[in-house]
C-alpha atoms as one frame of an Amber mdcrd trajectory, in Angstrom:
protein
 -33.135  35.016  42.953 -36.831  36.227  43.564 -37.943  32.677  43.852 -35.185
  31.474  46.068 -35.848  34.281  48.691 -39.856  33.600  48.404 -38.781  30.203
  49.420 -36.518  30.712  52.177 -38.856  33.276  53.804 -42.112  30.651  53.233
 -39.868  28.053  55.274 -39.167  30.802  57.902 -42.557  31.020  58.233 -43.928
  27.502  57.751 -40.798  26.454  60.884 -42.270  29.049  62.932 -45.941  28.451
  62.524 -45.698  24.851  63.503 -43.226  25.883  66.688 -46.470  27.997  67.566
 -49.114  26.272  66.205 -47.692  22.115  67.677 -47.993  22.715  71.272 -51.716
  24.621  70.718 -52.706  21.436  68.781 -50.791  18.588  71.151 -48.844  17.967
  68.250 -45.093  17.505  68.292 -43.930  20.321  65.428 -42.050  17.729  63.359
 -45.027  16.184  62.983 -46.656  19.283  62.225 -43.709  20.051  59.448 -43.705
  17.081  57.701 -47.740  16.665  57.005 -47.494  20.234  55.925 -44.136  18.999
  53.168 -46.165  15.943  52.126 -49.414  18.948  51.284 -47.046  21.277  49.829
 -45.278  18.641  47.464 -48.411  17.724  45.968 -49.722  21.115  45.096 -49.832
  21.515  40.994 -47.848  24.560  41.188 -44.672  23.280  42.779 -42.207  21.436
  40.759 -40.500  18.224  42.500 -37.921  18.823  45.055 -35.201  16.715  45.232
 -32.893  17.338  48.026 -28.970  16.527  47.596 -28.106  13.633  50.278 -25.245
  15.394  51.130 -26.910  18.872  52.615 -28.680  16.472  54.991 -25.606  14.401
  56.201 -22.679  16.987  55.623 -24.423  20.947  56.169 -27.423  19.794  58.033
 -26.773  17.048  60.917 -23.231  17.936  61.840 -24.353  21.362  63.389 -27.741
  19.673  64.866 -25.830  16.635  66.742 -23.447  19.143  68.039 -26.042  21.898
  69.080 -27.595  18.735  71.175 -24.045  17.575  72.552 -23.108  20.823  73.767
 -26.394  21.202  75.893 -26.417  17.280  76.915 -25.438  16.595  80.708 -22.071
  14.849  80.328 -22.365  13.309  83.738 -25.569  11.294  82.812 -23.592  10.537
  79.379 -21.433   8.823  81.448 -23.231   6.883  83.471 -25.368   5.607  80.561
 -22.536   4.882  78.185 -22.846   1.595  78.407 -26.109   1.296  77.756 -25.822
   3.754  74.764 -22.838   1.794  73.540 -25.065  -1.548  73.048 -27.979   0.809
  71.258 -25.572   2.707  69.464 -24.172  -0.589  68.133 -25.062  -4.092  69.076
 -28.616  -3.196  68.336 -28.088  -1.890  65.203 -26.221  -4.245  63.651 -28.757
  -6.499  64.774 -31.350  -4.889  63.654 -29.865  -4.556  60.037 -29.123  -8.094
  59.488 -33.223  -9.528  60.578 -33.986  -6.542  58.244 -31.642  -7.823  55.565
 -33.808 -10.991  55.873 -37.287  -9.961  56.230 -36.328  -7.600  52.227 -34.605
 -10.389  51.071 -37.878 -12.003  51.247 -40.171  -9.450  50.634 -38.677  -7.180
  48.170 -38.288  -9.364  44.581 -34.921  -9.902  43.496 -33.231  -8.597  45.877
 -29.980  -9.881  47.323 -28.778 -10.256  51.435 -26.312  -7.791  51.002 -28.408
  -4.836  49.366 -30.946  -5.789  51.925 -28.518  -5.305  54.954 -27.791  -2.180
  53.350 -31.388  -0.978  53.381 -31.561  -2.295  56.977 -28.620  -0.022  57.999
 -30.285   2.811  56.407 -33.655   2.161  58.653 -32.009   1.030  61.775 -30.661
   4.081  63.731 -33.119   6.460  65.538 -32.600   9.986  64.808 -31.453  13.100
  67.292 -33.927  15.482  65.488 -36.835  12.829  65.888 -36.151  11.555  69.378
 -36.453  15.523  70.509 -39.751  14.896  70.978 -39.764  12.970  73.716 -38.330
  15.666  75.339 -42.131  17.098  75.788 -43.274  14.640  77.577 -42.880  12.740
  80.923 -40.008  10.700  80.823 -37.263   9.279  82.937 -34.040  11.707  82.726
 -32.392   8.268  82.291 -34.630   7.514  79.562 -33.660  10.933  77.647 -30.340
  10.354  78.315 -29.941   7.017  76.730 -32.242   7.951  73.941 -29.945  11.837
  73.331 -26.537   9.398  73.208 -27.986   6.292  71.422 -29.183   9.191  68.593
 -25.905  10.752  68.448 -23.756   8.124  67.902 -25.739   5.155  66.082 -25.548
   6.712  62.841 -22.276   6.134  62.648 -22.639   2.809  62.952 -25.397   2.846
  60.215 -23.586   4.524  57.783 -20.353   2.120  58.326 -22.609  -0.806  57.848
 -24.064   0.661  54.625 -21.148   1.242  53.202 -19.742  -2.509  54.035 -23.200
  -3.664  52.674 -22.661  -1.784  49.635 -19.095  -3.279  49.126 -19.976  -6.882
  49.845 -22.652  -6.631  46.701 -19.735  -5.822  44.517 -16.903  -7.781  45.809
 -17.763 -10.085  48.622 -17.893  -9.771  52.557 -14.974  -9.411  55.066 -16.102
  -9.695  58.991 -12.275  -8.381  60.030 -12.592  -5.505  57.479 -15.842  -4.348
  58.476 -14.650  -4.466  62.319 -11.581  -2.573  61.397 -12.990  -0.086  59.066
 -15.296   0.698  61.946 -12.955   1.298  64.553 -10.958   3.229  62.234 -14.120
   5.575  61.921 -14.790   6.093  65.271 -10.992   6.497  66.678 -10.529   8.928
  63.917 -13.448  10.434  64.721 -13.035  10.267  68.944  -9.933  12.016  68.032
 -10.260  15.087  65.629 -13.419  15.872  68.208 -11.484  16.216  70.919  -8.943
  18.171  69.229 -11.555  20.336  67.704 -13.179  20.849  70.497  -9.962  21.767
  72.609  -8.701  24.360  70.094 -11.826  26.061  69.405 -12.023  26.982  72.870
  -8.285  27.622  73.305  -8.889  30.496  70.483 -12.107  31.978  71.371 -11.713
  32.192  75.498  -9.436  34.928  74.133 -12.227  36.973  72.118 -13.938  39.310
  74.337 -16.793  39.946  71.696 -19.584  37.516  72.247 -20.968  38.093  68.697
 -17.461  37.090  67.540 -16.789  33.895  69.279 -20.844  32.936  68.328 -19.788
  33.361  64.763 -16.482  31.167  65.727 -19.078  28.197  67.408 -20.719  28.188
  63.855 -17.983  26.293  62.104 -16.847  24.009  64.516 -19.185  21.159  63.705
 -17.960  21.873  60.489 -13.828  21.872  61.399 -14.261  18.522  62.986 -17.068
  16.700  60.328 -15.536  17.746  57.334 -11.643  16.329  57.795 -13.706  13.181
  59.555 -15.052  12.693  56.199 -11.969  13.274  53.646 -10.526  11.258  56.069
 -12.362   8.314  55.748 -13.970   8.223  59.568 -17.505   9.702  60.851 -18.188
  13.167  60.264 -21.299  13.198  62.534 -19.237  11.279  65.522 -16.738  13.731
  65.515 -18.997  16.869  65.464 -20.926  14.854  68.766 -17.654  14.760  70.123
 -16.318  18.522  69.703 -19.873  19.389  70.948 -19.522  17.426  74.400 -15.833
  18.729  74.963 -17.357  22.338  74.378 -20.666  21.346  76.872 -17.976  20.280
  79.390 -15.264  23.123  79.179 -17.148  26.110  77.815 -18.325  27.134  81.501
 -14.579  27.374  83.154 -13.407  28.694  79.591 -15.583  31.013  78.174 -17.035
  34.370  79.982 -21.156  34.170  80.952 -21.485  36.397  78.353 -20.300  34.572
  75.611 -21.960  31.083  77.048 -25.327  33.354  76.830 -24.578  34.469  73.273
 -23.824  31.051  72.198 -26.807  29.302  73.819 -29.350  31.537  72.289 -27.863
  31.640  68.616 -27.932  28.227  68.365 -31.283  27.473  69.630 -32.531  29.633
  66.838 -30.169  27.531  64.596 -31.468  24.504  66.128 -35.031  25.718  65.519
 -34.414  26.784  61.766 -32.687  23.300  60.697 -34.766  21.202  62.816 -37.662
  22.399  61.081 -35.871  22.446  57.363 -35.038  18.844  58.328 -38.682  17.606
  58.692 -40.177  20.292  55.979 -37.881  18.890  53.615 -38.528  15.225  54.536
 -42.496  16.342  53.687 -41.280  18.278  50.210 -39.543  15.405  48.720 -42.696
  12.927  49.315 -44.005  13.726  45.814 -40.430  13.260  43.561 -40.011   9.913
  45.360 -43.585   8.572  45.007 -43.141   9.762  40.775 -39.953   7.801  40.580
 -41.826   4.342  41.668 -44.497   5.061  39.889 -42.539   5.492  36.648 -40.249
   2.568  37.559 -42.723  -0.286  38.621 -46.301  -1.016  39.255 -47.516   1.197
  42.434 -46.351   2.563  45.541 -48.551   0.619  47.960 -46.292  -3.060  47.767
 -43.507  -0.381  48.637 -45.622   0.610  51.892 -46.423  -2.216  53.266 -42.806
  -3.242  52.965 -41.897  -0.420  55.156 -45.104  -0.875  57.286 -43.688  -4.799
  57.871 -39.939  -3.229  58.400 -41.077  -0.607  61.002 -43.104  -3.558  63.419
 -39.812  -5.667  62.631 -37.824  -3.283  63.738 -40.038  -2.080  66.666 -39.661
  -6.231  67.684 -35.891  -6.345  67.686 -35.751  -3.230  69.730 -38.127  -4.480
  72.219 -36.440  -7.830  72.326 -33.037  -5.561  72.810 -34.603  -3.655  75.638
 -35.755  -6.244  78.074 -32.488  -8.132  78.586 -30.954  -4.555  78.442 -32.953
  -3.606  81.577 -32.370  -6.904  83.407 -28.607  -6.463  82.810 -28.939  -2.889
  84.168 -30.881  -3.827  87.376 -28.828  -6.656  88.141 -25.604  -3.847  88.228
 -28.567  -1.941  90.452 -28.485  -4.251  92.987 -24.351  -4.956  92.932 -24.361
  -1.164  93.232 -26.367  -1.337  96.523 -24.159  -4.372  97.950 -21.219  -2.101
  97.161 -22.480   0.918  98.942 -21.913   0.464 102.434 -18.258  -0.384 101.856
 -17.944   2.436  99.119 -19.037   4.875 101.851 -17.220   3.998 104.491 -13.956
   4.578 102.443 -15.347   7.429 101.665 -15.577   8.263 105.118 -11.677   7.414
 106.142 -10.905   9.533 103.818 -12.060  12.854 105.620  -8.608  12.335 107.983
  -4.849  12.117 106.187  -4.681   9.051 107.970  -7.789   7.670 106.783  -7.031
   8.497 103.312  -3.576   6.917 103.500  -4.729   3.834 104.807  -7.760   3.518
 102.284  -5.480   3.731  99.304  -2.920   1.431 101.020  -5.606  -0.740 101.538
  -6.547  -1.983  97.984  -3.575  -3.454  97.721  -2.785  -2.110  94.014   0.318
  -0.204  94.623   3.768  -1.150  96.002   4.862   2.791  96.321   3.734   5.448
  98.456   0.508   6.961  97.148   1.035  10.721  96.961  -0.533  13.388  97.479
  -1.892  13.181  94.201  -3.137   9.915  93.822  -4.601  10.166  97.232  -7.038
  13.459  95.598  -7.750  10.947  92.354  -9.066   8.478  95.110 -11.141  11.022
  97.163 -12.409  12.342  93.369 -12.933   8.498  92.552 -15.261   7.735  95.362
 -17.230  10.788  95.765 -18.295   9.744  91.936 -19.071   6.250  92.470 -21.540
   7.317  95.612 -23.011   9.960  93.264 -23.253   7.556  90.331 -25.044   4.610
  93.085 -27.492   7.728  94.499 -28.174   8.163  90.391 -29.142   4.889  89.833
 -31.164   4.119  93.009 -32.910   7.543  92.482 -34.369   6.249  89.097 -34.061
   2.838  88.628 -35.979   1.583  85.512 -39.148  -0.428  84.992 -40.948  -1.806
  82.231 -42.514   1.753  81.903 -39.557   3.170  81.056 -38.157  -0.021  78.803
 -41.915   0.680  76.669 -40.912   4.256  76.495 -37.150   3.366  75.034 -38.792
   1.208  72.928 -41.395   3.592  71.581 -39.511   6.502  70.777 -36.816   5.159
  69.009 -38.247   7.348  65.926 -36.356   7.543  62.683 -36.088  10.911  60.549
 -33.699  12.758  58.210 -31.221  10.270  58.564 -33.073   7.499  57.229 -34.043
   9.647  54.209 -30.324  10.942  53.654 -28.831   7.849  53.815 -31.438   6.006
  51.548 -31.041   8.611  48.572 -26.881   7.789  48.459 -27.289   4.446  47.362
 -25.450   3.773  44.043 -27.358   4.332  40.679 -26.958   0.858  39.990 -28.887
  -0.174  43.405 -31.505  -2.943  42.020 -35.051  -1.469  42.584 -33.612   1.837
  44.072 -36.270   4.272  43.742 -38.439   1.238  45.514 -35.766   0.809  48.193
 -35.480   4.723  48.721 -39.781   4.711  48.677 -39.331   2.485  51.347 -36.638
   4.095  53.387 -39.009   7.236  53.094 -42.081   5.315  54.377 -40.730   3.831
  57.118 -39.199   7.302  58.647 -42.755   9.130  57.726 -44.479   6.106  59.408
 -41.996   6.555  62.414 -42.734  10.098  63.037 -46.804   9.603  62.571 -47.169
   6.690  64.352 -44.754   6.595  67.349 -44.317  10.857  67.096 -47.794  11.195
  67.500 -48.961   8.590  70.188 -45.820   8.757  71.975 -47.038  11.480  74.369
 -50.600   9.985  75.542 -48.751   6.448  75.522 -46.161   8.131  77.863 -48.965
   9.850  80.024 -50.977   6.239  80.597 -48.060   4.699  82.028 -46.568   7.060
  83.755 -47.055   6.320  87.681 -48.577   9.214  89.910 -46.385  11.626  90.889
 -46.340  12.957  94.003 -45.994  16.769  93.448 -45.601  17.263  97.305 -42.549
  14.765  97.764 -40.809  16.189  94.570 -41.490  19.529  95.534 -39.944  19.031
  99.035 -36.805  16.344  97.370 -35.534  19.269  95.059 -36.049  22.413  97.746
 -33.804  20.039  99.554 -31.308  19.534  96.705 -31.462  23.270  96.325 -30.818
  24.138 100.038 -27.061  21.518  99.716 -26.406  23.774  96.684 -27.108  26.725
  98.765 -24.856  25.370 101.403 -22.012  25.005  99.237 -22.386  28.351  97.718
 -22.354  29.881 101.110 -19.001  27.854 101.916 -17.636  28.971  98.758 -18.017
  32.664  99.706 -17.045  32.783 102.757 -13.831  30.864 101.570 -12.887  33.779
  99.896 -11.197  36.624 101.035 -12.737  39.683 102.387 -11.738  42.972 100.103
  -9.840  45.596 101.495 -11.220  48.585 103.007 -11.569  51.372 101.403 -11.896
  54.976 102.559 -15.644  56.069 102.431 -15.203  59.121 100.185 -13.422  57.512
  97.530 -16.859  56.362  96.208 -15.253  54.735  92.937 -12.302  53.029  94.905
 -15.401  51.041  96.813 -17.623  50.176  94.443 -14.347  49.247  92.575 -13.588
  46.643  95.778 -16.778  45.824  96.220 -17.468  44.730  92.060 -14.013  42.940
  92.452 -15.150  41.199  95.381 -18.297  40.045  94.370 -16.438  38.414  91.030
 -14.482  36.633  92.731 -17.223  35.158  95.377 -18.824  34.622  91.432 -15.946
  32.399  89.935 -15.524  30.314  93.260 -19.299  29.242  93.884 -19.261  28.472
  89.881 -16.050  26.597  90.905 -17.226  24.415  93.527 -20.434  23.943  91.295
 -18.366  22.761  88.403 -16.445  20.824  90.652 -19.684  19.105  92.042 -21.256
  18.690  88.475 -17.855  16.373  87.444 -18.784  14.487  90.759 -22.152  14.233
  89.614 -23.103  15.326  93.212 -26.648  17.056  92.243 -28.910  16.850  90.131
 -28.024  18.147  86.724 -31.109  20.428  85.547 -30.852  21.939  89.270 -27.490
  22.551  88.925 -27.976  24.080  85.567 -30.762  26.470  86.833 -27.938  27.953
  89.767 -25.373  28.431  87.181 -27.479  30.097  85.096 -28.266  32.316  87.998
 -24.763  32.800  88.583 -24.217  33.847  85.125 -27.155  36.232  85.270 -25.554
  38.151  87.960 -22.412  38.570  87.145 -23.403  40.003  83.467 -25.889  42.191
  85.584 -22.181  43.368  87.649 -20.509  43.874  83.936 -22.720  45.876  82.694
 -23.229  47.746  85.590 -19.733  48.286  85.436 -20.241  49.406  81.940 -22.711
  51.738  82.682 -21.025  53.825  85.274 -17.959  54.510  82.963
């Protein structure tokens, strides 16, 4: 028990040190954490660690992808789903079957299939890696495509390695691959949402924010676990839960709960973050033994994985470039579209003009209602949003380099590796090379991403951004202001009933509260503003009206 505690409490402190210790240094602290495993796992007095797959997939990730769903801007989600959907997917499928190849060739004796399989385990970037980028100065389209292509292309991976693994036994079906898939994900799609939905049906009713914290703990868990006895993606459906609870949790749950939650789970997020990447480091010297005891050396196995890491750096590159020419060609339909796209937008400020827009498209024989003529309004503000989105930051070949660079792999790759069957041919070589591949991720592209990012970054002007979000501010302002003054005005109250007025006045200012977070809500599913701005006034909303509750507290 001694020895398990000594542990623990040396992690603590080895997660902590590099948090401090990375930025001081210019280092990213996964970088940091895993040179400081590999050390450790060579040291005489430590015995081999080998890590159970299954606390990496099943008790580590789930919480992780949903920690970074919850806090992910749904809005830009959106808008880069389809982008996300072809890295998620198309490119690693891809990517698995030129891997499948390239070991076919260059590992001995090794068949297509158990070569896919190894390419599956390699392909998908990892959430926990691609946090790095993060730090440095990126297009917010860039982190959003890399956040969403890192939550969901593992499940892709893992579907693919488990086909792979099949077709060495028993053969190859294209249908039953397709269909196990989509079974995954649907499944998946839906136990997140109803996750999601029902852990925030129970815990808007909890007052105590230390309870409902405690309650956030296990949803990853409620929707990953059934996922998995059921056959579909564990990890999907804990992204999922997590972006219904990042969308909901502010008109659901009280500021003070929302502030609870949000700094838990960054200390979570710190703690297995750095576990993931310690124990990637720790298990360096177990796998290296196993090779060594198996076959001739570990440096064929290395230069495998230094040939599989370029190959795969090649595919993604030759992914990319089409992938942004597809995307700018939609730029420029986008900015055909505009004019007409605002001037419905503009008929629809009069009932008549609104009427008459509808009627116009020519899609419906019945009356449009009252109902359908607010979906329209909703519909178009969007679309003029989305168009002010793209034209805002429309990407270059900077940006495509930057997709292409920091599509890292981690604790996946690792994970996934060490569940290959017993009977894998050449597995400890094959789970050598998973390993060098991920550690050669992190080093190379973790470590250079940063000055690479800085050298082709284009000057910024300060002064223009300085003066584009004080004006982004100042609309937010405005609607705030319209907000309040849409709301009522309390009643008076006598001047010596001191408790009566501050009573009004507290109730008052609440109210003013939940409509400005209202509107703002309203104009974050429009995608009106930007999304870290917006984020920075709700949290000031938030602020103040825990500073009225416990005010309220205070005086009795």
């Amino acid at each position: 028990m001694t020895a398990l505690l000594v542990v623990i409490v040396t992690a603590l402190v080895a997660v902590a040190a590099a948090a401090v210790l990375g930025p001081r240094l210019g280092i990213a602290s996964p970088l940091v954490l895993v040179v400081m495993g590999v050390g450790a796992s060579f040291l005489p007095m430590l015995p081999p660690v080998v890590i159970e797959p299954e606390w990496v997939l099943q008790g580590i990730l789930p919480p992780l992808l949903y920690s970074s769903a919850v806090s992910m801007p749904a809005m830009n989600f959106r808008r880069e789903f389809g982008a996300i959907g072809g890295l998620s997917v198309l490119l690693v499928v891809g990517t698995s079957l030129v891997l499948g190849l390239f070991f076919l060739v260059a590992v001995p004796d090794l068949g297509f299939a158990w070569g896919v399989a190894l390419g599956a385990i390699v392909s998908p970037t990892d959430a926990v890696a691609t946090s790095i980028v993060k730090g440095t100065a990126v297009s917010r389209r860039v982190v959003a495509m890399l956040d969403g292509e890192s939550l969901l292309n593992d499940a892709t991976a893992l579907v693919l390695l488990r086909t792979a693994i099949v077709a060495a036994a028993a053969g190859f079906s294209f249908w039953g691959a397709v269909g196990s898939f989509a079974y995954s994900v649907t499944l998946a799609l839906a136990l997140g949402i109803a996750v999601g939905a029902l852990d925030l049906a129970v815990r808007r009713r909890i007052a105590d924010p230390t309870v409902t914290t405690v309650l956030s703990f296990t949803v990853p868990f409620l929707a990953a676990v059934p996922a998995e006895l059921l056959g579909a993606s564990g990890l999907v459906a804990a992204v999922v839960a997590g972006v219904v609870t990042g969308v909901r949790a502010p008109r659901e749950l009280s500021p003070r709960n929302r502030l609870s939650d949000s700094q838990n789970w960054r200390t979570v997020e710190l703690v297995l973050e750095g576990v993931v990447f310690l124990a990637m480091g720790l298990q360096m010297r177990s796998i290296v033994t196993s090779v060594e005891e198996d076959h001739a050396g570990v440096w064929p196995a290395v230069l495998v994985a230094a040939g599989a890491l370029l190959l795969t750096l090649l595919v993604r590159a030759a992914y990319v470039g089409p992938l942004l020419a597809v995307l700018a060609s939609r730029g420029r339909l986008r900015e055909r579209m505009r004019p007409r796209v605002e001037g419905l937008n503009e008929q629809m400020t009069t009932p008549e003009g609104r009427r008459d827009s509808l009627e116009s498209l020519g899609r419906r024989r019945r009356r449009p209602s009252a109902r359908d003529l607010d979906r329209f309004s909703v519909r178009l503000r969007r679309m003029l949003a989305d168009m002010e989105y793209f034209v805002r930051e429309p990407l270059g070949w900077r940006d495509g380099t930057a997709v292409v660079w920091a599509g890292m792999r981690g604790a996946v790759t690792v994970a996934a590796a060490q569940t290959l069957p017993e009977d894998t041919p050449q597995r400890s070589v094959l789970v050598l090379i998973a390993f060098a591949v991920a550690a050669l991720s992190l080093l190379i592209q973790g470590g250079t991403i940063g000055p690479l990012l800085r050298l082709l970054a284009p000057q910024v002007d300060g002064e223009a951004r300085a003066t584009e979000s004080a004006a982004e501010r100042e609309r937010i302002y405005g609607l705030l202001r319209t907000s309040a003054e849409a709301v009522a005005a309390p009643i008076p109250v006598p001047e010596d009933r001191s408790r009566a007025a501050f009573e009004a006045a507290r109730t008052h200012r609440l109210a003013v509260i939940a409509a400005q977070r209202s509107a703002l809500l309203d104009a974050r599913d429009d995608g009106t503003f930007d999304a870290d701005v917006l984020a920075s006034v709700l949290a000031a909303l938030d602020a103040t009206e825990i500073e009225i509750d416990l005010r309220a507290q205070a005086a009795g």
